[in-house]
N, C-alpha and C positions, 0 to 999 in steps of 0.2 A: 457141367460134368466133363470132365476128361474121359475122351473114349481115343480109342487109336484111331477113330475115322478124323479126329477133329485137331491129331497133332500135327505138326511138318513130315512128313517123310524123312526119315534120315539116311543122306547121303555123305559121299565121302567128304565132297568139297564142302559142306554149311560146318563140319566135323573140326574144332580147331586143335592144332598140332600138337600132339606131346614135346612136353622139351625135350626127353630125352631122343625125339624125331629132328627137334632144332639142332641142339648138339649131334651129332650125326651129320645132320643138312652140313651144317658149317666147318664140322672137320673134312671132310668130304670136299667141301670147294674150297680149303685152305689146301691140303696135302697132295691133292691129286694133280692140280697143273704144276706143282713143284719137283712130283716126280720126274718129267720130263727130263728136268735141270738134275737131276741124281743122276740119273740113268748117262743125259750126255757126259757126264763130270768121271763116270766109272769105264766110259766106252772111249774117251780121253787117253786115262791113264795108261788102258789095255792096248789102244791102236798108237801110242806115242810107244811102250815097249817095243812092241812090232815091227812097229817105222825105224826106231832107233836101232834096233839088233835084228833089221829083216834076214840078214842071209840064215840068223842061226834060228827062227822061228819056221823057214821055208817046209822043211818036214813036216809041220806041227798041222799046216793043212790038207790034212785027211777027214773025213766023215765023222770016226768015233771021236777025234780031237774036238772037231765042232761042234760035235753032240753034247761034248761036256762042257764046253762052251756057255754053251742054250742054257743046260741046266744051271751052270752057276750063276747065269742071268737071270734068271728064276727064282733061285737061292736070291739072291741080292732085293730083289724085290718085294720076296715076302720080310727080309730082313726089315724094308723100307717102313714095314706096314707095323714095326714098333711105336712108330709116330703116335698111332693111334692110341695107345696103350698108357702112353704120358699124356698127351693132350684133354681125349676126353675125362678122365678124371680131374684133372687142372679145370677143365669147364665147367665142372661141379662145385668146384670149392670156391673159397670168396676170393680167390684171387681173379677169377673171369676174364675181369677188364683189366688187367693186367696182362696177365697170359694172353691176351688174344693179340696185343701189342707186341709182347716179346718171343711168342712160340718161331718165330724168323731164325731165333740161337739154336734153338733146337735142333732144326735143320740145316744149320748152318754147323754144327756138331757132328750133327750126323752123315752128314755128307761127306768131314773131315775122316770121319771114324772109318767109314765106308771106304773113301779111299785109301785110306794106307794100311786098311783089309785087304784091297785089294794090290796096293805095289806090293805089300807083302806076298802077297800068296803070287803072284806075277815071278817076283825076283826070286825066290826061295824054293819054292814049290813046283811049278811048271818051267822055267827057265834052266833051270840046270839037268833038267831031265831030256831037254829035245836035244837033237844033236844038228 
C-alpha cells in the first residue's frame, strides 16, 4: 500500500528541472557575461566622444547631466534585455542546436544596433546642445 509514511519526501533537489527552468538556466549564462562586453563597447563610444571634443563636453559635467547619464545606462540595458525575447523562443523551436551556435550574431547585431543608437543620440542629440 502506498501511504505518505512510505514515500520519499519530496525535496527540491531529488525534483528534476522543468525545461522551461533549463531554457532560462542557459539564456542567463549565455547573455549575461556578454553584457559586460555591450556595456564596455557603449561606454567606448561615449568616453571616445568626450576624449575627442573634451573642451566642448567640459560644461556637460554637472550632476543633472550625470544623472541623465545613469539613466540612459539603464535605458541601454533594459534595451539589452531584448536578447531574451528572440533567444528563448528560438530555444523552443527546432532550430535549438542551431541557435545555440549562432545566437553570437545576435549579439554581435545588437551591439552594432546599440552602438550607433548610441553615436547617434551622442553627435545629434546631446552634442550640439552643450556649449
Amino acid at each position: 500500500m502506498d501511504t505518505p509514511e512510505s514515500r520519499p519526501p519530496f525535496t527540491p533537489t531529488t525534483a528534476s528541472p522543468s525545461p522551461f527552468r533549463d531554457v532560462i538556466t542557459d539564456a542567463i549564462r549565455y547573455w549575461e557575461p556578454r553584457r559586460v562586453g555591450y556595456n564596455l563597447v557603449l561606454a567606448a563610444i561615449v568616453l571616445g566622444w568626450i576624449a575627442l571634443t573634451w573642451p566642448h563636453f567640459r560644461s556637460a559635467f554637472i550632476w543633472p547631466s550625470l544623472l541623465a547619464l545613469f539613466v540612459l545606462a539603464v535605458l541601454a540595458n533594459v534595451c539589452y534585455c531584448a536578447a531574451y525575447l528572440v533567444d528563448i523562443p528560438l530555444q523552443y523551436s527546432a532550430f535549438q542546436t542551431s541557435w545555440r551556435r549562432r545566437r553570437w550574431a545576435l549579439w554581435l547585431i545588437g551591439v552594432a544596433f546599440a552602438g550607433v543608437i548610441a553615436f547617434y543620440w551622442v553627435a545629434d542629440e546631446i552634442y550640439p546642445f552643450e556649449n
